[in-house]
C-alpha atoms as one frame of an Amber mdcrd trajectory, in Angstrom:
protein
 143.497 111.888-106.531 144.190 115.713-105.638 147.705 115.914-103.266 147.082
 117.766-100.052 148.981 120.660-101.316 147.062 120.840-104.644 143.235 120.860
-102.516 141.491 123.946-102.038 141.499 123.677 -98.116 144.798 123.187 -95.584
 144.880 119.719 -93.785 142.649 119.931 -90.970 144.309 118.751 -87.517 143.183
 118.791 -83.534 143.431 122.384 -81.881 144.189 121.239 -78.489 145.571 124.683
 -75.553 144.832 126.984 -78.266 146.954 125.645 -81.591 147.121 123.480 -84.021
 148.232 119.586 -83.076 149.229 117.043 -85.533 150.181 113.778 -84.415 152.158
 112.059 -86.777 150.880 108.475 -86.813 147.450 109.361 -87.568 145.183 108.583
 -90.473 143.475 110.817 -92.659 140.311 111.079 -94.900 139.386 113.412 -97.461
 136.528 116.064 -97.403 134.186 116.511-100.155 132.388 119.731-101.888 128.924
 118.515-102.125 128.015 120.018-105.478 130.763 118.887-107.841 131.865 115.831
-105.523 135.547 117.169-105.746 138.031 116.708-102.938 138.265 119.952-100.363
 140.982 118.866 -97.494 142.539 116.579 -95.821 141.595 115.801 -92.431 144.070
 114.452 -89.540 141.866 111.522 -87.276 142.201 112.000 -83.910 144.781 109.312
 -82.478 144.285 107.782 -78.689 146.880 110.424 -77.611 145.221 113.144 -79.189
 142.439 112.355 -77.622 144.181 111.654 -73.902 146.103 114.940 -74.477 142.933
 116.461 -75.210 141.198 115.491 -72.310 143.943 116.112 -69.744 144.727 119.935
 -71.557 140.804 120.619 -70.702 141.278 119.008 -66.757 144.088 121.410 -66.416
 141.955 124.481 -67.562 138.702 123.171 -65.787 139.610 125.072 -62.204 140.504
 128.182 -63.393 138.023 128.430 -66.054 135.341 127.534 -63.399 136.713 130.181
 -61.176 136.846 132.868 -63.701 133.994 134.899 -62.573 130.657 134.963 -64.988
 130.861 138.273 -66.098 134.229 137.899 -67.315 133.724 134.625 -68.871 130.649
 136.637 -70.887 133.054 139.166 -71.838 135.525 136.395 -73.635 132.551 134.913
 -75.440 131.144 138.264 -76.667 134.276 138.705 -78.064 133.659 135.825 -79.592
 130.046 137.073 -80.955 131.563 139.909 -82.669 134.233 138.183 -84.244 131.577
 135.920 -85.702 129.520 138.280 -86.994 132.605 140.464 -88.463 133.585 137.225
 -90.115 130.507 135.796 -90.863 130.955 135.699 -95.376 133.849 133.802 -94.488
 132.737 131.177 -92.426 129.460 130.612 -94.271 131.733 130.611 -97.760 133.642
 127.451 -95.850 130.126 126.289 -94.892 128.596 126.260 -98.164 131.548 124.447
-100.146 131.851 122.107 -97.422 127.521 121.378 -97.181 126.420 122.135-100.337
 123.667 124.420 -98.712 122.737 127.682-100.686 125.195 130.577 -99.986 121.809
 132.572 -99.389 120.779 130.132 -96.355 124.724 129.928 -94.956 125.486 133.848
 -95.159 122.025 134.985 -93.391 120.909 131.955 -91.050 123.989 129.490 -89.904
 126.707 131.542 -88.440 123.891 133.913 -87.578 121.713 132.117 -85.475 125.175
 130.227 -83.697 125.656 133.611 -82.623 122.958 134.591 -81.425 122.762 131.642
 -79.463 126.529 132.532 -78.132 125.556 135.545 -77.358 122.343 134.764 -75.496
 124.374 132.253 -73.254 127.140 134.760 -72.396 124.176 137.127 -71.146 122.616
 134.261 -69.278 125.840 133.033 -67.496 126.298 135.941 -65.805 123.593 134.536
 -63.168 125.269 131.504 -62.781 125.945 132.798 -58.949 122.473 132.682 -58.489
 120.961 130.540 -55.984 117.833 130.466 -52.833 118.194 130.168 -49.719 115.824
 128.949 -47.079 115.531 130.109 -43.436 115.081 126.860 -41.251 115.571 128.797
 -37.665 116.641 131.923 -36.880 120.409 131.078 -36.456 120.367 127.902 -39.915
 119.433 128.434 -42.839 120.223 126.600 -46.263 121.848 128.004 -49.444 121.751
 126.691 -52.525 124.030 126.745 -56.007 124.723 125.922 -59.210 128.633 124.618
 -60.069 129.572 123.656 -63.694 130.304 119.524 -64.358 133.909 119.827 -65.786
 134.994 118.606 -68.999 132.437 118.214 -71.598 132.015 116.553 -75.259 129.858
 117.911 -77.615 129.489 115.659 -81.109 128.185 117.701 -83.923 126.041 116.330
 -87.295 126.968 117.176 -90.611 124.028 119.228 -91.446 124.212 122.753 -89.217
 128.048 122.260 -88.242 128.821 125.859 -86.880 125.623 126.918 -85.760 125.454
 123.225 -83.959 129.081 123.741 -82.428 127.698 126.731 -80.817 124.501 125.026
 -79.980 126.623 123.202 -77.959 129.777 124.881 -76.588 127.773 128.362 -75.848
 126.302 127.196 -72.779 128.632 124.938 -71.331 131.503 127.733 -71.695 129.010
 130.152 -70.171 128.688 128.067 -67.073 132.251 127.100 -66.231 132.815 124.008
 -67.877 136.025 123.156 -70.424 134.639 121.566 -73.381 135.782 118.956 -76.252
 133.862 119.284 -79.577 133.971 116.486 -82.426 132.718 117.583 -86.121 131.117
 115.635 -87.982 133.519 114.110 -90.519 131.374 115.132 -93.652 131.300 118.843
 -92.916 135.008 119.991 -90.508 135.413 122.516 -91.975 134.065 125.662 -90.432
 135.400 123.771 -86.729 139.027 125.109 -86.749 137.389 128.753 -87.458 134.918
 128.835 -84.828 138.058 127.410 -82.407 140.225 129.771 -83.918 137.998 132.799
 -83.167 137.441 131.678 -79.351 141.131 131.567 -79.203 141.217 135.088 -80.600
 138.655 136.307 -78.127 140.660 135.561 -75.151 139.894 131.409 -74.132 142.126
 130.473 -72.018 144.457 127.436 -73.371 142.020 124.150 -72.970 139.303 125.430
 -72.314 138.150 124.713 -76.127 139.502 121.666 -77.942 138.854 120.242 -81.194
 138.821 116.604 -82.391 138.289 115.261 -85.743 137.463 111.548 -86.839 134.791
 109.190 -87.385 132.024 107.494 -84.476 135.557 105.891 -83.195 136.288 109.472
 -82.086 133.230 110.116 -80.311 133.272 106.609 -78.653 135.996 106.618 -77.077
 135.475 110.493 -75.651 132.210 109.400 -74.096 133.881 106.120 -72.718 136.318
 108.151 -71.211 135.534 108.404 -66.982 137.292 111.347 -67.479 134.440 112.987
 -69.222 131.251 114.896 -67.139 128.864 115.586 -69.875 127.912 114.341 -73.498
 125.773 116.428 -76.094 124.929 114.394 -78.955 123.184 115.557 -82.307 122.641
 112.796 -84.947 119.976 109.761 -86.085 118.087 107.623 -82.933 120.226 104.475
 -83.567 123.515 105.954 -82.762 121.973 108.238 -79.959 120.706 105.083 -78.421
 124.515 103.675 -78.809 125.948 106.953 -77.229 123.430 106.774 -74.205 123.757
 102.854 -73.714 128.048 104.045 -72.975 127.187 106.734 -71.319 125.676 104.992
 -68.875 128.378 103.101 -67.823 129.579 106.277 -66.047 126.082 107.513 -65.006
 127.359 110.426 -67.192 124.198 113.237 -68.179 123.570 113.233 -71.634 121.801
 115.487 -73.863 120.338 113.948 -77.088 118.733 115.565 -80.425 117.524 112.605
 -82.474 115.939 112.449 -85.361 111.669 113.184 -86.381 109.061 112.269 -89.121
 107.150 115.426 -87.842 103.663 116.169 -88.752 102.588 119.248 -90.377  99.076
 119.312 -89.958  96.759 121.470 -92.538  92.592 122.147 -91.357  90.081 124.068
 -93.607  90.171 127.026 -92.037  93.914 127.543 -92.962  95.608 130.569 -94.418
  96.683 128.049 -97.575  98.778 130.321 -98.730 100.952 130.862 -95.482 100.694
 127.110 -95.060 102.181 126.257 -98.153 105.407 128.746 -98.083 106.016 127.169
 -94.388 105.362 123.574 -96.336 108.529 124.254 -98.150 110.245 125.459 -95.473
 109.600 122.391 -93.428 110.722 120.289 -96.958 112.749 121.439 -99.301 114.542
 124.410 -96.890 118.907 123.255 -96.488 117.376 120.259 -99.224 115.400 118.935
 -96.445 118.383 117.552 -94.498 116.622 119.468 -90.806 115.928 116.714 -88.379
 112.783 119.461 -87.199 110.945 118.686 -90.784 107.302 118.240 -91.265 107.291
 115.114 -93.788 103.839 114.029 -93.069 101.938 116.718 -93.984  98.723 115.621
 -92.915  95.767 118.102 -95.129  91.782 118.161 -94.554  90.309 116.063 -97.192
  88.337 119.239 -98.416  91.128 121.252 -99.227  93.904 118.192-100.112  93.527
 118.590-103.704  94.198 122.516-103.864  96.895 122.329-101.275  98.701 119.739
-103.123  98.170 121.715-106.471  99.356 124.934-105.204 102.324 123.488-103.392
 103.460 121.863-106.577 102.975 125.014-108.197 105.107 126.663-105.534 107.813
 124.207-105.926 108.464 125.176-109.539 107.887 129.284-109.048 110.470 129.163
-106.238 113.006 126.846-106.040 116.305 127.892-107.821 118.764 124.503-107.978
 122.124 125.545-108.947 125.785 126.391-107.876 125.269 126.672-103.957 127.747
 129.919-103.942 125.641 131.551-106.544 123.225 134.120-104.770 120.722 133.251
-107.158 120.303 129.493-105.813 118.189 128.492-103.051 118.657 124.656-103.203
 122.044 123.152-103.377 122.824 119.489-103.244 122.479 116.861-100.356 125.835
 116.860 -98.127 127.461 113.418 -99.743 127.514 110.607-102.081 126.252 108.196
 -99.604 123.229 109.935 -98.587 122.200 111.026-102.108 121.995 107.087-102.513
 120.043 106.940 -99.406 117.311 109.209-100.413 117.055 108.332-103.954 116.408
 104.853-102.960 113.732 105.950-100.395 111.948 107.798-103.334 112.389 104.689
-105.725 110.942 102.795-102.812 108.055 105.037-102.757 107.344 104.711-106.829
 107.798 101.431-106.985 106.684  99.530-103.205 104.808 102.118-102.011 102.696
 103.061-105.132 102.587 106.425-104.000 101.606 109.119-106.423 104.404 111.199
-107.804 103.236 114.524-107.983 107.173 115.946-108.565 110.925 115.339-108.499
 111.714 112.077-108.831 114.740 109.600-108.284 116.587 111.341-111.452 118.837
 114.701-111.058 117.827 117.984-112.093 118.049 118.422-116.068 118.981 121.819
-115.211 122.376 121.167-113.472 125.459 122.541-116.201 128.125 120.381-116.662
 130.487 120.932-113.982 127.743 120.396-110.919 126.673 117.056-112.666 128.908
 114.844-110.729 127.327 116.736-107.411 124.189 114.544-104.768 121.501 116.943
-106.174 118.275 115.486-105.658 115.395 116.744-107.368 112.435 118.554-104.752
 110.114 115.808-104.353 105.860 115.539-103.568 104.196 112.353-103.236 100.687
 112.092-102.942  97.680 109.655-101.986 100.216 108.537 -99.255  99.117 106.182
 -96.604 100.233 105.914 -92.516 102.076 102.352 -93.557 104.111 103.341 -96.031
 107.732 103.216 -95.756 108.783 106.874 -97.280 105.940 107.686 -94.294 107.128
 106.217 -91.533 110.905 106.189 -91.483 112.673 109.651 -91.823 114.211 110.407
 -95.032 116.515 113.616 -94.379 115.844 114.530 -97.722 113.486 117.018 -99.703
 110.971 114.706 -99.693 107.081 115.441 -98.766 104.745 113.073 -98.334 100.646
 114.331 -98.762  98.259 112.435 -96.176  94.401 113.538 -96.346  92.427 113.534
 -92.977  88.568 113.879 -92.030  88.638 114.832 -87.972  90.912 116.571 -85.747
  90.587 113.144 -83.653  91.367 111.556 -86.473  94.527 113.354 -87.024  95.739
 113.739 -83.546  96.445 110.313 -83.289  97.815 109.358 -86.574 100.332 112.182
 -85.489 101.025 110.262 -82.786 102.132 106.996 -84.368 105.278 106.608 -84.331
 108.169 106.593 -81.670 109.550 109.766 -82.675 108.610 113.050 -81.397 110.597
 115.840 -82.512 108.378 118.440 -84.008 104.596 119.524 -85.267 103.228 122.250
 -86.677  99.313 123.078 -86.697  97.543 125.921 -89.561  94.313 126.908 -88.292
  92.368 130.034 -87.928  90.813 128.347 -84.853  92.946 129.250 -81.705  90.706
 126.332 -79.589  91.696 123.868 -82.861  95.566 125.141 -82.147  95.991 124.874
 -78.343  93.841 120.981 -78.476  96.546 119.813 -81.112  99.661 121.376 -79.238
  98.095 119.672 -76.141  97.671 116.420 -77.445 100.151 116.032 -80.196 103.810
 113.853 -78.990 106.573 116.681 -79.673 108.833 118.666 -78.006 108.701 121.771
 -80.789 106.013 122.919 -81.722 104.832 125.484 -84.033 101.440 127.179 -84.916
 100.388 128.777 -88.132 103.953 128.753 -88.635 107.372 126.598 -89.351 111.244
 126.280 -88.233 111.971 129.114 -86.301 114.310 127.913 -83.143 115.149 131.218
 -81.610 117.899 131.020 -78.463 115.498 131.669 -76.010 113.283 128.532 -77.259
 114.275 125.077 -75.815 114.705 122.426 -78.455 114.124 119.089 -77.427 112.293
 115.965 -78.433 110.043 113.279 -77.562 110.223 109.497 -77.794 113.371 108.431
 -80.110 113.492 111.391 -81.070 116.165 112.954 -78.155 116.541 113.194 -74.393
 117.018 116.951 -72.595 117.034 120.340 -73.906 119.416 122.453 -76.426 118.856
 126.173 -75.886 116.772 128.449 -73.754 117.788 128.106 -70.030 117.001 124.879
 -69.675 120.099 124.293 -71.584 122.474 126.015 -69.502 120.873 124.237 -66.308
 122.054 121.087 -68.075 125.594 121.674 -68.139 125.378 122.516 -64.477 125.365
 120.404 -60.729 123.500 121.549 -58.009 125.250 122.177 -54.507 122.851 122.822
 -51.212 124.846 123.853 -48.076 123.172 123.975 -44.554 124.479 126.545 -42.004
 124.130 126.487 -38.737 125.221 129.609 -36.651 123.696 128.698 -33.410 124.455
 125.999 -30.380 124.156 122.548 -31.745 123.350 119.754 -29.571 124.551 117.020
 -31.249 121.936 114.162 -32.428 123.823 111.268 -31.402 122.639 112.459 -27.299
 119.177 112.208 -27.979 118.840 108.413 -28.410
C-alpha cells in the first residue's frame, strides 16, 4: 500500500474557524480513484473532540453571523460564486479522479450548477428582513419575521459531492445560520476546496466547518442537542435512521431519499427527444442520480421501436473510457462495493428475473485498456419484456441500468407508476398537453418533468414523495427551511389588563 506521502492527494483533515485541524488520535481511511481503483489520500476521521470543537467553534460564530446584515452576508458568498467559477477546472479535475464521472459532465455541470445555486441563495437572502404585518386596532398591530435556527449539519452522498455541499450550505449561510458539513467518505475530496474558497471569500471563523468520517460522524452530529437543523442526502434506510434521532430533539430535518422513477413514453411522443432524455435519465454520471427514470414505462405500439432505437443510441453515443479524457462520456461507478452491488442486480435480472437482455451485461467493457481494467466500470445496460414484480424493477439500482415496461392505457400506467413507496421523480413524453397535465396530476412525485429529463435549476424545489425524502432542497422553499418564524404583537395604546374583566 501507497504511503501518505507517495499518494496523489494531501491527507485530508477537519477545517474547523477557518484552517486545517488534525487531531492526533484519530483514524484514517484511504480514498479511491474510481477508474483504476488506486489509492488518492488519506483521510483524518473526525474524533469526538473534533466534532465537540466543531460544534462549539460554529455556537461562537452563530450571533454574529446572524447579525451580519443580509446584504453583506450575500456579498461574502458571491465572493464565493466567483471564486468557484474562476476555479472551476480545478475542482471538477479533483471531482472526476475522486467519482469517476466524465471530465465532460464535472467541468460543465457539477461545480456549475453548485454555483448557481450559491449564487441564487445569496440574491434571495437579502429579503430575509422581510416580514407582514397586520393592523388589529388602530394603536396594535402584529409584525411578523423570519430568524435563522443556529448551527446546522448538512451530510452529503458520494455521487454530486460539491454541487450537493452547496445544495446544502448556500441557503442556510444565506439566512444566518453557522453550518457543519460531513462528505461522504467515498468522494472528500472537492470538501476542503469548497471550505477553502468560503474562507477566501471572507467567512467569518466557524461559520463553515468541515468533518470527515463514516455514518459514526453523522450520528453523533445529529444526536448532538446542540444541533438546530439536519439536511440529509443518501438511500431511504439510513434517512429513516437519521429522522428516527432526529426526533429525539424535535430537530427539522430535510431528507432527499432515494426513487425508482417512471419515465413514461405514449404514441404521440417525439421518439426521438424521448430517447436522448432516456439516456439521460440512465446512463447520464453512470446512472448513479437518485432523480432517474428506471422504469421506463412505453405504449405497447411503439415499445418495439423505442427499445430498438434506444439500443441503437446506446452504442452511437456512449464513449466509456479514461474519465479525464474529453472524449469520454461514461466513466466508472464511484467504488468497488457498489460495482458489486449493481452487477449482482443485473445477474439477478438474467438469471431470477428472466428479463430480456437487450445490452450491457454483468461483464466489463472489452474496450477498457489495460490500466482502467482494475476500475467499477459497468457496462450501459437495457433489459426488456420487464414486468412490475421484478426485482431489478422495483428496488433502485443506482446504476446504468434501464428497465423496458410496455403499457396499453394512460389509466393503466398511472397507477403502475404509482406502486411503490418511493416518489422522487417522473417524467411524461406526449404531444398531448391534456395527456401531460392528467399524469403530472395524478402521478406520486415531487419532480416532475414533461417532454423532458433532469434539469434541477436553483429556482426549482427538489423534493420527494413517500420514502423517497421529506422537505425541499432549492427554490425558496429551501431557504424558508433553514429559518424560524417570530410574530410580535404591539400594542401602543391604553391596555386594560384582562385579568379585571373576570
Amino acid at each position: 500500500m501507497a504511503t501518505p506521502s507517495a499518494l496523489p492527494f494531501p491527507p485530508q483533515t477537519q477545517y474547523i474557524n477557518n484552517r486545517a485541524h488534525h487531531d492526533q488520535t484519530s483514524e484514517t481511511f484511504l480514498t479511491y480513484n474510481p477508474s483504476t481503483g488506486a489509492p488518492l489520500a488519506q483521510v483524518y476521521t473526525a474524533t469526538p473532540s473534533d466534532i465537540d470543537l466543531a460544534i462549539k467553534a460554529s455556537l461562537a460564530a452563530f450571533p454574529s453571523w446572524a447579525a451580519t446584515p443580509p446584504v453583506e452576508r450575500s456579498r461574502i458568498l458571491l465572493k464565493a460564486v466567483q471564486l468557484l467559477r474562476e476555479r472551476n477546472d480545478e475542482i471538477a479535475r479533483v471531482e472526476t479522479l475522486d467519482t469517476g464521472k466524465a471530465w465532460v459532465e464535472t467541468s460543465t455541470v457539477d461545480v456549475a450548477t453548485g454555483a448557481d445555486v450559491l449564487e441564487y441563495f445569496a440574491g434571495l437572502g437579502m429579503g430575509m428582513g422581510e416580514g407582514k404585518t397586520v393592523q388589529l386596532r388602530k394603536k396594535a398591530w402584529v409584525y411578523t419575521k423570519k430568524v435563522p435556527l443556529g448551527v446546522c449539519v448538512g451530510i452529503g452522498a458520494w455521487n454530486y459531492p460539491i454541487q450537493i455541499a452547496l445544495w446544502k450550505c448556500a441557503p442556510a449561510l444565506a439566512a444566518g445560520n453557522t453550518f457543519i458539513f460531513k462528505p461522504s467518505e467515498v468522494t472528500p475530496l472537492t470538501a476542503t476546496l469548497l471550505a477553502q474558497i468560503l474562507t477566501t471569500a471572507g467567512l467569518p471563523p466557524g461559520v463553515f466547518q468541515l468533518l470527515h468520517g463514516a455514518s459514526t460522524v453523522g450520528s453523533a452530529l445529529i444526536s448532538d442537542p446542540r444541533i438546530s437543523k439536519v439536511s440529509f442526502t443518501g438511500q431511504p434506510s439510513t434517512g429513516i435512521t437519521v429522522y428516527r434521532t432526529a426526533s429525539q430533539n424535535l430537530l427539522p430535518v430535510t431528507l432527499e431519499l432515494g426513487g425508482k422513477s417512471p419515465f413514461i413514453v405514449f404514441p404521440d411522443a417525439d421518439i426521438d427527444r424521448a430517447v436522448d432524455c432516456c439516456m439521460t435519465a440512465n446512463f447520464y454520471s453512470s446512472g448513479q442520480v437518485c432523480t432517474n427514470g428506471t422504469r421506463v414505462f412505453v405504449h405497447e405500439t411503439i415499445c418495439a421501436e423505442f427499445t430498438r432505437q434506444l439500443k441503437a443510441k446506446v452504442e452511437e453515443a456512449v464513449r466509456i473510457g479514461d474519465p479525464l479524457d474529453p472524449g469520454t462520456n461514461f466513466g466508472p461507478v464511484v467504488s468497488r462495493q457498489h460495482y458489486e452491488k449493481v452487477v449482482s442486480y443485473i445477474n439477478h435480472g438474467i438469471r431470477e428475473d428472466k428479463a430480456t437482455l437487450v445490452i450491457g451485461g454483468p461483464e466489463k467493457p472489452e474496450t477498457l485498456p489495460e490500466e482502467l481494467k482494475s476500475g467499477f466500470y459497468v457496462n450501459p445496460t437495457i433489459f426488456t419484456d420487464c414486468t412490475d414484480g421484478m426485482k431489478i424493477v422495483r428496488e433502485e439500482i443506482f446504476g446504468p441500468v434501464a428497465c423496458i415496461l410496455s403499457f396499453s392505457s394512460k389509466e393503466e400506467v398511472i397507477r403502475r407508476a404509482n406502486d411503490t413507496v418511493l416518489g422522487l421523480a417522473a417524467g411524461v413524453f406526449t404531444r398531448d398537453l391534456d395527456t401531460a397535465c392528467e399524469v403530472m396530476d395524478e402521478v406520486n412525485a415531487g419532480i416532475c418533468w414533461v417532454n423532458s429529463w433532469g434539469e434541477s435549476p436553483a429556482q426549482m424545489p427538489v423534493g420527494g414523495w413517500g420514502l423517497s425524502g421529506l422537505g425541499f432542497e432549492n427554490g425558496s422553499e429551501a431557504l424558508a427551511q433553514f429559518t424560524k418564524g417570530k410574530s410580535v404583537l404591539v400594542e401602543n395604546g391604553a391596555v386594560e389588563p384582562a385579568f379585571s374583566k373576570l
